[in-house]
C-alpha positions as CSV (number, residue, x, y, z in Angstrom):
1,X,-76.6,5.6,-19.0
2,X,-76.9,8.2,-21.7
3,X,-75.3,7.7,-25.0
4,X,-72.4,10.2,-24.6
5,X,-71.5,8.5,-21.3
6,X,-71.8,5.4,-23.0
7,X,-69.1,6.3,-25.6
8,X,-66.6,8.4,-23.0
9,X,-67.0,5.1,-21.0
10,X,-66.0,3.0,-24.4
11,X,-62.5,5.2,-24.8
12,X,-60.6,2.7,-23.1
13,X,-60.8,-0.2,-25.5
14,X,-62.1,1.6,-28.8
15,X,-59.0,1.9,-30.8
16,X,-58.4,-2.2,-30.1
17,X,-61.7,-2.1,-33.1
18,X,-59.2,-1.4,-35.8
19,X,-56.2,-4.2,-36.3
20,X,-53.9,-3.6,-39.3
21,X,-56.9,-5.2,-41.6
22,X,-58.9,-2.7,-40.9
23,X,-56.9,0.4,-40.9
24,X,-55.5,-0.9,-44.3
25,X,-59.6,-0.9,-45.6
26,X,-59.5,2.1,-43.9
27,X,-57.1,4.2,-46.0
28,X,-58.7,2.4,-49.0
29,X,-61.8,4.2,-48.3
30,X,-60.0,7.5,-47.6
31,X,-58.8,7.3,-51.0
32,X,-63.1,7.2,-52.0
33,X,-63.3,10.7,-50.5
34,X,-61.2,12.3,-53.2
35,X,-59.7,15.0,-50.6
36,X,-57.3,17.3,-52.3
37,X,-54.7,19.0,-51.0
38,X,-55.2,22.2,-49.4
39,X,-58.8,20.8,-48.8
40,X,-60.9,22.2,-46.1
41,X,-62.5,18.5,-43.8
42,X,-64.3,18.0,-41.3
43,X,-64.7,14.8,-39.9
44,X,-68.2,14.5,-38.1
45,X,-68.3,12.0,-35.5
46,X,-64.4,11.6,-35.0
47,X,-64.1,9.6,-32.0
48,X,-61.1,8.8,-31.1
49,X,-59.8,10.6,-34.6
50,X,-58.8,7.3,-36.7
51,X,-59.3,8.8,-40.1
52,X,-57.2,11.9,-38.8
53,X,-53.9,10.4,-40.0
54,X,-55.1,10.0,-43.6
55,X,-57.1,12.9,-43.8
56,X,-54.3,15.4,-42.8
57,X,-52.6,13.3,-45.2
58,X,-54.4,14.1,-48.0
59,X,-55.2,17.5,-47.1
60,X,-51.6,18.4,-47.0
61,X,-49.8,21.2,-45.2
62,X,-51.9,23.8,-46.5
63,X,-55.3,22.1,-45.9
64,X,-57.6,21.9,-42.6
65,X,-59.1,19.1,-40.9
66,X,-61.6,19.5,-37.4
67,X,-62.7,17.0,-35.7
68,X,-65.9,17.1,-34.1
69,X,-67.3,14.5,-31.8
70,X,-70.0,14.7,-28.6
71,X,-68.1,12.7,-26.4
72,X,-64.8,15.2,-25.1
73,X,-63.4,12.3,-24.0
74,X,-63.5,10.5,-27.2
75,X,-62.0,13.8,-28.6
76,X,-59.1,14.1,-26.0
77,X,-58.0,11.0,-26.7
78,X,-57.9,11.7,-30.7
79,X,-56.0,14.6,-29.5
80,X,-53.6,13.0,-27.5
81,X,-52.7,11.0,-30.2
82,X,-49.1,11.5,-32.0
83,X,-49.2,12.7,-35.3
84,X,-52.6,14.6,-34.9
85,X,-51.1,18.2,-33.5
86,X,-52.3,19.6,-36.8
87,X,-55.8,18.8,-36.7
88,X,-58.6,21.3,-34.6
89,X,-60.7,19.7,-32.2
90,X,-64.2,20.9,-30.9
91,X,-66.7,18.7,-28.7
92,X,-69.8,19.8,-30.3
93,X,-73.2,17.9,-31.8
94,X,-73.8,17.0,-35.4
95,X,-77.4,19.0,-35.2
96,X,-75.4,22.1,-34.3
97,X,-72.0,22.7,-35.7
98,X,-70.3,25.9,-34.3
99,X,-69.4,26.9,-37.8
100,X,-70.2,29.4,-40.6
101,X,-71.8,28.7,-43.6
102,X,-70.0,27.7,-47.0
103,X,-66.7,26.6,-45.3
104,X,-65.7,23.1,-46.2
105,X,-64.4,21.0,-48.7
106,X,-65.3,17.7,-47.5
107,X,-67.5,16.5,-44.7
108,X,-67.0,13.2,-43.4
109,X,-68.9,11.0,-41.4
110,X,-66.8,7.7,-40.7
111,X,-68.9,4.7,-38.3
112,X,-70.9,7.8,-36.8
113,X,-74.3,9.0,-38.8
114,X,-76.4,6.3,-37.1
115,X,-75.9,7.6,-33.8
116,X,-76.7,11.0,-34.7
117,X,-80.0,11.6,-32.8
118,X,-81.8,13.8,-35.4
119,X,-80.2,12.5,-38.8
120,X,-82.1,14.8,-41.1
121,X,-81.4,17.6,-38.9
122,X,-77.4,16.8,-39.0
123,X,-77.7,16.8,-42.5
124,X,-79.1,20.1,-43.2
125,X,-76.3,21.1,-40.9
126,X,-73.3,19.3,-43.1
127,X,-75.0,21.1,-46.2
128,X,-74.9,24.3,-44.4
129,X,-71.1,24.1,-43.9
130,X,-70.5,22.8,-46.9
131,X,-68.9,25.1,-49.9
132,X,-71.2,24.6,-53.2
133,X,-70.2,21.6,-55.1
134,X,-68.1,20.2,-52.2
135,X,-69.0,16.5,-51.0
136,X,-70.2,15.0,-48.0
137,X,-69.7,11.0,-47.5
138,X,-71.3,8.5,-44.8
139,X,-69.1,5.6,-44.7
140,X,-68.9,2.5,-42.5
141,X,-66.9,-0.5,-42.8
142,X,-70.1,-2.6,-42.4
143,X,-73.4,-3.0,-44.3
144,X,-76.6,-1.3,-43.0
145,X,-77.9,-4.3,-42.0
146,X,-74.3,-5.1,-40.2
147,X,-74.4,-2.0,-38.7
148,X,-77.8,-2.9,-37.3
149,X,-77.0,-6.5,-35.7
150,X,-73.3,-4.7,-34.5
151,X,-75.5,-2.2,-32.9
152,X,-78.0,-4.5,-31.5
153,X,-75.2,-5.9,-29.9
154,X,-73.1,-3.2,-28.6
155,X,-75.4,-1.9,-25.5
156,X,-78.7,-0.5,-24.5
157,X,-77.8,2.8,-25.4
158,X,-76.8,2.1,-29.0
159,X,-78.9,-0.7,-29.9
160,X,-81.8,1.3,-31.8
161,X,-79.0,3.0,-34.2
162,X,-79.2,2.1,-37.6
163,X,-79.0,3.5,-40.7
164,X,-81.9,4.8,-42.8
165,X,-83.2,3.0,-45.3
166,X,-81.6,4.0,-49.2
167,X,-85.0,5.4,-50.5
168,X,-85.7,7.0,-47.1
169,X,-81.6,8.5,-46.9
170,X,-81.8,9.9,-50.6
171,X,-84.6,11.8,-49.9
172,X,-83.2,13.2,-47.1
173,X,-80.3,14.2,-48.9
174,X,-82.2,15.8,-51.5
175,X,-84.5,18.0,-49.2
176,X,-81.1,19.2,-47.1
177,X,-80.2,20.2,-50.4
178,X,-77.5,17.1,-52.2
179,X,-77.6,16.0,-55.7
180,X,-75.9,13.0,-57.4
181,X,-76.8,11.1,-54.6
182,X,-74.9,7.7,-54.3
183,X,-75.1,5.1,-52.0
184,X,-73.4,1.6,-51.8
185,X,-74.7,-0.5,-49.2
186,X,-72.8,-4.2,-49.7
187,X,-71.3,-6.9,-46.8
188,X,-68.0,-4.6,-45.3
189,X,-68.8,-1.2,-46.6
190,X,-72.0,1.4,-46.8
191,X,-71.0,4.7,-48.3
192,X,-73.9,7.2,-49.2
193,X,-72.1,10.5,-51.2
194,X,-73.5,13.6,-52.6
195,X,-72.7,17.3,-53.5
196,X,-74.0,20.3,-52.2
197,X,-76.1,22.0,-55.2
């Protein structure tokens, strides 16, 4: 099974991941990403879109938030969702985002970057679409050793997804071009952040 079949298979029960607890940690670490209102997001890796609520949130009437995520079905079930009608959704990979350069705000990659196939690649992507000075954050409500054993886990298709190592995920944030690189990596939360210099 390939991966993106793996995860339009995985539609069916994915939202039963995130009880009350974890949508309330959830909006905690929304409030991390600093989004401002009229903000430009993208949220990388959407799935089936549960940051979308808090990110249109913060963004605001005037703002913009796209999801993007490999799996359509993963997408159409974001979109189905109520609440969501504002957001833009495009089924699309990571390592080849259908947009122009210098467009947004915030990118956003929420339980997603260690399935990205080409990681580095990705990244040279999110700093491409990413306005000068604006932010991109890697966040998952798990450690990267969590995210590892989860992974290990989950399925055949998953199992080798992981996180890179911090010196080995700094210095590919600073050759796709981030500075004041940050990255927490403790039990219930790994967030790696830098702006585009």
């Amino acid at each position: 099974m390939s991966k993106r079949r793996y995860f339009d298979k995985s539609v069916s029960h994915w939202d039963n991941l995130y009880d009350r607890e974890v949508l309330s940690s959830i909006k905690d670490l929304v409030q991390r990403f600093k989004i401002k209102k009229g903000a430009s997001v993208l949220d990388l890796g959407s799935g089936t879109g549960v940051l979308l609520p808090f990110l249109l949130k913060s963004a605001g009437n005037k703002g913009e938030v796209f999801a993007i995520d490999f799996s359509l079905k993963m997408l159409l079930k974001a979109k189905s969702k109520k609440g969501n009608e504002k957001a833009k959704f495009i089924n699309a990979d990571a390592e080849k985002l259908p947009f122009k350069k210098d467009l947004f705000d915030s990118v956003i990659c929420f339980g997603s970057f260690a399935h990205f196939p080409d990681k580095r690649k990705a990244l040279k992507e999110i700093s491409r679409v990413l306005k000068n000075g604006s932010e991109i954050f890697i966040a998952h409500l798990l450690s990267s050793e969590e995210v590892k054993i989860h992974h290990q886990h989950a399925g055949d298709e998953v199992e080798k997804d992981v996180l890179p190592k911090e010196k080995t995920m700094k210095s590919w944030m600073t050759y796709s071009g981030f500075k004041g690189i940050e990255i927490i990596d403790r039990p219930s939360l790994y967030l790696a952040s830098g702006s585009k210099r």
